[in-house]
PyMOL commands that place a pseudoatom at each C-alpha (Angstrom):
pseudoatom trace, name=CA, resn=UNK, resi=1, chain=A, elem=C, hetatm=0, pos=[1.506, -15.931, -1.728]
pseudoatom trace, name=CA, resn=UNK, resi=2, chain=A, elem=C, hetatm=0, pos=[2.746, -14.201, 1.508]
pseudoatom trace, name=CA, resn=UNK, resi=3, chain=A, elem=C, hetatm=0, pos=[3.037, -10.457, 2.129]
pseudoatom trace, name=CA, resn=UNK, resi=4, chain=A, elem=C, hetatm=0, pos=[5.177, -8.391, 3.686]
pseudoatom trace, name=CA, resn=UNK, resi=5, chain=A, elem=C, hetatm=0, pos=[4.887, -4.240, 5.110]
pseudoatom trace, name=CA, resn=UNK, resi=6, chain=A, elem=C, hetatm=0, pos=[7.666, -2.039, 4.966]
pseudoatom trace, name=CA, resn=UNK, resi=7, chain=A, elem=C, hetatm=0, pos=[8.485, 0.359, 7.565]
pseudoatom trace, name=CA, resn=UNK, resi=8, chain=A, elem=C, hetatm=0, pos=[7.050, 3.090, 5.699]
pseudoatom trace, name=CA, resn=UNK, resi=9, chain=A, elem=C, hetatm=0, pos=[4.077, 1.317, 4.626]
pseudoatom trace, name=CA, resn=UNK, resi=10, chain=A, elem=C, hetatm=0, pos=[3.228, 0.737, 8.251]
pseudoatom trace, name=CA, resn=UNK, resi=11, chain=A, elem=C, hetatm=0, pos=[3.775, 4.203, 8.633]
pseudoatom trace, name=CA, resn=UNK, resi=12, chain=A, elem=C, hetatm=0, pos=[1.031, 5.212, 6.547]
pseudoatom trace, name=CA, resn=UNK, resi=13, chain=A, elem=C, hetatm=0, pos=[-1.187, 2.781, 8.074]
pseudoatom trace, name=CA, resn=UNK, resi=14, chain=A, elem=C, hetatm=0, pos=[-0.675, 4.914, 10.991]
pseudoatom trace, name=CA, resn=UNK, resi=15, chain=A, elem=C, hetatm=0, pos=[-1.237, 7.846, 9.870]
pseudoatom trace, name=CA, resn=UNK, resi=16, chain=A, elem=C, hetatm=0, pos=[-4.525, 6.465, 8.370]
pseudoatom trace, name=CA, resn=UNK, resi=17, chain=A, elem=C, hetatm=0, pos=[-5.193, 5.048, 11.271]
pseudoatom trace, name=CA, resn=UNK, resi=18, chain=A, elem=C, hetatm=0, pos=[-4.681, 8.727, 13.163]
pseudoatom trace, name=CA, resn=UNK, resi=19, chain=A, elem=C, hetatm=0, pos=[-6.423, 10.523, 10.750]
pseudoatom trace, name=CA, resn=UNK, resi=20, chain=A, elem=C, hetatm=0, pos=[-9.354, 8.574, 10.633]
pseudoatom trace, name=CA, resn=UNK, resi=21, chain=A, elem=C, hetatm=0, pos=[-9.961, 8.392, 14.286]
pseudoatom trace, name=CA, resn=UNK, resi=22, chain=A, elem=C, hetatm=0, pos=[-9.466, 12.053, 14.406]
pseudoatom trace, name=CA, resn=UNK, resi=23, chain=A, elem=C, hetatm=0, pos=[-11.709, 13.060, 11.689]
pseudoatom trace, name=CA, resn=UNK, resi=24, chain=A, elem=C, hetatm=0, pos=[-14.331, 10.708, 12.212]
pseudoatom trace, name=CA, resn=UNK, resi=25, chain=A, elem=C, hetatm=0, pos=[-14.236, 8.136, 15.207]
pseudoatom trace, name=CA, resn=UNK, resi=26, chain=A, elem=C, hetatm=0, pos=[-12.370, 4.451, 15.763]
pseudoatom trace, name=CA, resn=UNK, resi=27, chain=A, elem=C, hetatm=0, pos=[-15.356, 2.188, 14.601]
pseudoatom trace, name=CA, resn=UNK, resi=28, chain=A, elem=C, hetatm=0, pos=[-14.256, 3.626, 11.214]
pseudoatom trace, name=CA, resn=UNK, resi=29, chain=A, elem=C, hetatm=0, pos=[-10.835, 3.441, 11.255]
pseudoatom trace, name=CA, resn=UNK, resi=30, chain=A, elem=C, hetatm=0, pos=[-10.952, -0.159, 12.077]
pseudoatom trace, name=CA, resn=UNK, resi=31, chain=A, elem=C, hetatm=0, pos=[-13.633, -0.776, 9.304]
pseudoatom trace, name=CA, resn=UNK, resi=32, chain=A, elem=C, hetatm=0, pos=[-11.172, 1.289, 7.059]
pseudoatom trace, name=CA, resn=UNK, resi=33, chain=A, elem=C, hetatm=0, pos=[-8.334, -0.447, 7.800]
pseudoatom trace, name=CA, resn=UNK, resi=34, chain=A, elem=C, hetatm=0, pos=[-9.780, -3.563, 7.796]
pseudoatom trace, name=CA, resn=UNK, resi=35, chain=A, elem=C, hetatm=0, pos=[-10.770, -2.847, 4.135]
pseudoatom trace, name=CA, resn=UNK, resi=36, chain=A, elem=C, hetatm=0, pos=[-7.056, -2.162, 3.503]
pseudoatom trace, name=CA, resn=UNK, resi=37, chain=A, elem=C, hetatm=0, pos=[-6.017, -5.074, 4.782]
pseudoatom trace, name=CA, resn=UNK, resi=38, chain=A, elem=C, hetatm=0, pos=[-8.759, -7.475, 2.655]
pseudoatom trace, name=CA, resn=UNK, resi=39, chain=A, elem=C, hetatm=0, pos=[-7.019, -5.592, -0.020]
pseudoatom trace, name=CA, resn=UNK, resi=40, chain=A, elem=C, hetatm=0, pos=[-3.448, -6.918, 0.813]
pseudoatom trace, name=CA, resn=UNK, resi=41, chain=A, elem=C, hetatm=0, pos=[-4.609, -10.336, 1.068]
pseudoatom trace, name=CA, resn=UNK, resi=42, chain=A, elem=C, hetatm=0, pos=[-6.568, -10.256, -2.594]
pseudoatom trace, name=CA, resn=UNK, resi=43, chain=A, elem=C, hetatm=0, pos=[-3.103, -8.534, -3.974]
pseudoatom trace, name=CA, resn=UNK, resi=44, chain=A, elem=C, hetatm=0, pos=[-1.763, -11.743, -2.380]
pseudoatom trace, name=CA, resn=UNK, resi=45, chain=A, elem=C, hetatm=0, pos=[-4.147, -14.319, -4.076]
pseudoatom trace, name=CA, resn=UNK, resi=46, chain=A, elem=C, hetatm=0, pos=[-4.016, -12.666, -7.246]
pseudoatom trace, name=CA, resn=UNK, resi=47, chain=A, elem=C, hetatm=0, pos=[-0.519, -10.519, -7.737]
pseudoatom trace, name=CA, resn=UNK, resi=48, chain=A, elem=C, hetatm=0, pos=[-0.256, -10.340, -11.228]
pseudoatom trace, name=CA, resn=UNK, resi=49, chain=A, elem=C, hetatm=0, pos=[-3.859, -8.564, -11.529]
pseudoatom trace, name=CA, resn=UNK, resi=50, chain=A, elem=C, hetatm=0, pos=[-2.951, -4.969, -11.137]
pseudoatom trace, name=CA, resn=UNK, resi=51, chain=A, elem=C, hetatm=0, pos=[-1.092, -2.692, -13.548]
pseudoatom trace, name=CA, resn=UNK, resi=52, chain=A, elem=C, hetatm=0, pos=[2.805, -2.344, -13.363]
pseudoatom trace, name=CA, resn=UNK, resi=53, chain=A, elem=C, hetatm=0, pos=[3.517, 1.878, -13.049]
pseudoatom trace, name=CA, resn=UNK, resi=54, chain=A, elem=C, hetatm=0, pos=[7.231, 1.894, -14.616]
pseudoatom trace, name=CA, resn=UNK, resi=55, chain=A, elem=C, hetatm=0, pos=[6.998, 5.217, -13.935]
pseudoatom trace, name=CA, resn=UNK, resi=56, chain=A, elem=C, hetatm=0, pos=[7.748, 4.701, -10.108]
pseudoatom trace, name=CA, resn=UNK, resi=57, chain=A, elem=C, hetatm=0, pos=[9.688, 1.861, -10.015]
pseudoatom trace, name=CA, resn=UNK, resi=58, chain=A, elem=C, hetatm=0, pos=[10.257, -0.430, -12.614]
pseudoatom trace, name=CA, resn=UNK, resi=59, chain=A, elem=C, hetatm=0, pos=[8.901, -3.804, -10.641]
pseudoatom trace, name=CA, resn=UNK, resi=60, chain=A, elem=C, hetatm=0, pos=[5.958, -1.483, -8.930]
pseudoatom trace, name=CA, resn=UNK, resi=61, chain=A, elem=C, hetatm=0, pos=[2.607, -2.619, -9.365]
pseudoatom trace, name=CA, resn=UNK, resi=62, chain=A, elem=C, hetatm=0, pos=[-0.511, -0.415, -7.927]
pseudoatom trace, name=CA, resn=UNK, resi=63, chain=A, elem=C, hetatm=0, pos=[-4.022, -1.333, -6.392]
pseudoatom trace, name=CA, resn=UNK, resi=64, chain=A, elem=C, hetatm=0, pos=[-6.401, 0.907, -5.054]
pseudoatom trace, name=CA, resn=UNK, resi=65, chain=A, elem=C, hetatm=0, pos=[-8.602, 0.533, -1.796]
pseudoatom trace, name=CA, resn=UNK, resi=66, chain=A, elem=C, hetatm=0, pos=[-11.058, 3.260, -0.735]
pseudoatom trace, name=CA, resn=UNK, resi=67, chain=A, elem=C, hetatm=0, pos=[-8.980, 6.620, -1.496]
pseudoatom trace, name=CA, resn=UNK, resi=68, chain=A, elem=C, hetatm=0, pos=[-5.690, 4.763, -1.003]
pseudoatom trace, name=CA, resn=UNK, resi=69, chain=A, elem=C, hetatm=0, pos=[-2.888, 2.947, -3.528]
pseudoatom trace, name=CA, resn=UNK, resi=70, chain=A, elem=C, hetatm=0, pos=[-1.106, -0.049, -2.415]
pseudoatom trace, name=CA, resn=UNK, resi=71, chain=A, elem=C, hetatm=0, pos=[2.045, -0.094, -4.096]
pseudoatom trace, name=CA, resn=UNK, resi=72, chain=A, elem=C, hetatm=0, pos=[4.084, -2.980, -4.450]
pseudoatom trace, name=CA, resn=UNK, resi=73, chain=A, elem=C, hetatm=0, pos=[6.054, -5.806, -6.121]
pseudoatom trace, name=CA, resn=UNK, resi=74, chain=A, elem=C, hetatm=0, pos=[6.792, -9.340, -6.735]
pseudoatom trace, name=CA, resn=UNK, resi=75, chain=A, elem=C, hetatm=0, pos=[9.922, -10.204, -4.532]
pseudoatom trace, name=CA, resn=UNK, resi=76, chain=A, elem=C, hetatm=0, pos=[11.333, -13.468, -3.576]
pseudoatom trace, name=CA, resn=UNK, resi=77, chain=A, elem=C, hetatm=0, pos=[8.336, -15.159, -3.820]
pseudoatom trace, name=CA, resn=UNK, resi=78, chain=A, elem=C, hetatm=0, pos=[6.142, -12.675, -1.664]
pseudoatom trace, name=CA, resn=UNK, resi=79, chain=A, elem=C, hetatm=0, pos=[4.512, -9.596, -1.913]
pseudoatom trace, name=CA, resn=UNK, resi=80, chain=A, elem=C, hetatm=0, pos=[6.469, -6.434, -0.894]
pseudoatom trace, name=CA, resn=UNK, resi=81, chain=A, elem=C, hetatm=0, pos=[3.741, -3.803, 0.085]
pseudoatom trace, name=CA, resn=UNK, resi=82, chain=A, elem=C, hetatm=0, pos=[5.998, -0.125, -0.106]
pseudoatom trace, name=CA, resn=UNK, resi=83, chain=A, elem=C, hetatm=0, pos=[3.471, 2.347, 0.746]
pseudoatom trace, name=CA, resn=UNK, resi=84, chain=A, elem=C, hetatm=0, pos=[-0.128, 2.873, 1.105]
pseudoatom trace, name=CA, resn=UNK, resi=85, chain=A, elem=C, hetatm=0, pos=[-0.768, 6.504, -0.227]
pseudoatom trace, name=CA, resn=UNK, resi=86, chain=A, elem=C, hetatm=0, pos=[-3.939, 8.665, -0.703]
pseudoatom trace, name=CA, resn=UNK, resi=87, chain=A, elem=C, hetatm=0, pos=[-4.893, 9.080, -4.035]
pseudoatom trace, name=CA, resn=UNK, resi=88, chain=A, elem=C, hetatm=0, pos=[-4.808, 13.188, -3.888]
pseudoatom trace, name=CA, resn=UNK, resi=89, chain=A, elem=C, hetatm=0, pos=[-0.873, 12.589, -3.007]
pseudoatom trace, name=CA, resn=UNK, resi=90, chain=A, elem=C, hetatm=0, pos=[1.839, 13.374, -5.783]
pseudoatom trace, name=CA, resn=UNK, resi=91, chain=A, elem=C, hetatm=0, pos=[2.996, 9.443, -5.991]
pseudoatom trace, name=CA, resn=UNK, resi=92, chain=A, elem=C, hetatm=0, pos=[6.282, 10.263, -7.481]
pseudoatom trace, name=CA, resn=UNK, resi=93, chain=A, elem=C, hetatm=0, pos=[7.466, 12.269, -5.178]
pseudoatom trace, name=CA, resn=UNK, resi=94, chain=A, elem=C, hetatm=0, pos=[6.182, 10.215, -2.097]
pseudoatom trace, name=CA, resn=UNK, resi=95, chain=A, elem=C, hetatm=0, pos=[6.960, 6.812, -4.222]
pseudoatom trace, name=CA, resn=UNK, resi=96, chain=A, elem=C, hetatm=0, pos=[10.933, 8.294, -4.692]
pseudoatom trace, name=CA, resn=UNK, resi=97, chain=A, elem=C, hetatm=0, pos=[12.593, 5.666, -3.126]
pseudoatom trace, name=CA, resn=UNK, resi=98, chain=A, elem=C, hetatm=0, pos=[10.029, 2.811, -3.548]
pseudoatom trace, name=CA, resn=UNK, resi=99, chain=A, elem=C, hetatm=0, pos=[12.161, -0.602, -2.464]
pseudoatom trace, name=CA, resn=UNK, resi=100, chain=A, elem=C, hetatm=0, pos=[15.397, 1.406, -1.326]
pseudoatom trace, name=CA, resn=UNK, resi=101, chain=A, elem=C, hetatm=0, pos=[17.335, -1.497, 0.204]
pseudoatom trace, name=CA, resn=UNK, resi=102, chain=A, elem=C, hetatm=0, pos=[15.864, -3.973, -1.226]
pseudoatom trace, name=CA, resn=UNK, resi=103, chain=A, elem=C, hetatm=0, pos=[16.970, -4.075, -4.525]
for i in range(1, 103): cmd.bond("trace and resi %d" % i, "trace and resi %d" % (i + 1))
show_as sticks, trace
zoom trace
């Protein structure tokens, strides 16, 4: 199965991307990211695998890499990837409008 980022999941990216270079150095950001991204492609393989969190969104499904959960859904036969939060971050209020637009 394919996936897809949305805008604001490739805004966190970003800002992992920023963050880790600033905190520790680019070697780990890519190795980071590139863990992230392994991730994506086993939520592809396998989508079903990972718990649904109603409480978010009622199609929202969540999978954790490093200190970071992948949320996403099934959608017309692909993976929609919404955001890629921290796990310290309040995911209700950053997960508010999970899928807006693409309902």
């Amino acid at each position: 199965m394919t996936f897809r980022l949305s805008h604001a999941a490739l805004e966190d990216l970003q800002s992992i991307d920023d963050y880790t270079v600033q905190t520790w150095d680019a070697e780990q950001a890519d190795r980071y990211l590139a863990m992230i991204w392994a991730t994506f492609e086993r939520i592809a393989k396998h989508p079903t695998r990972w718990r649904i969190r109603a409480d978010l969104h009622q199609d929202c499904r969540i999978c954790f890499s490093g200190r970071h959960a992948i949320l996403y859904r099934l959608q017309d036969g692909a993976i929609e990837i919404a955001r890629v939060l921290h796990d310290a971050m309040d995911f209700p209020v950053h997960a508010s409008d999970l899928f807006q637009g693409h309902e």
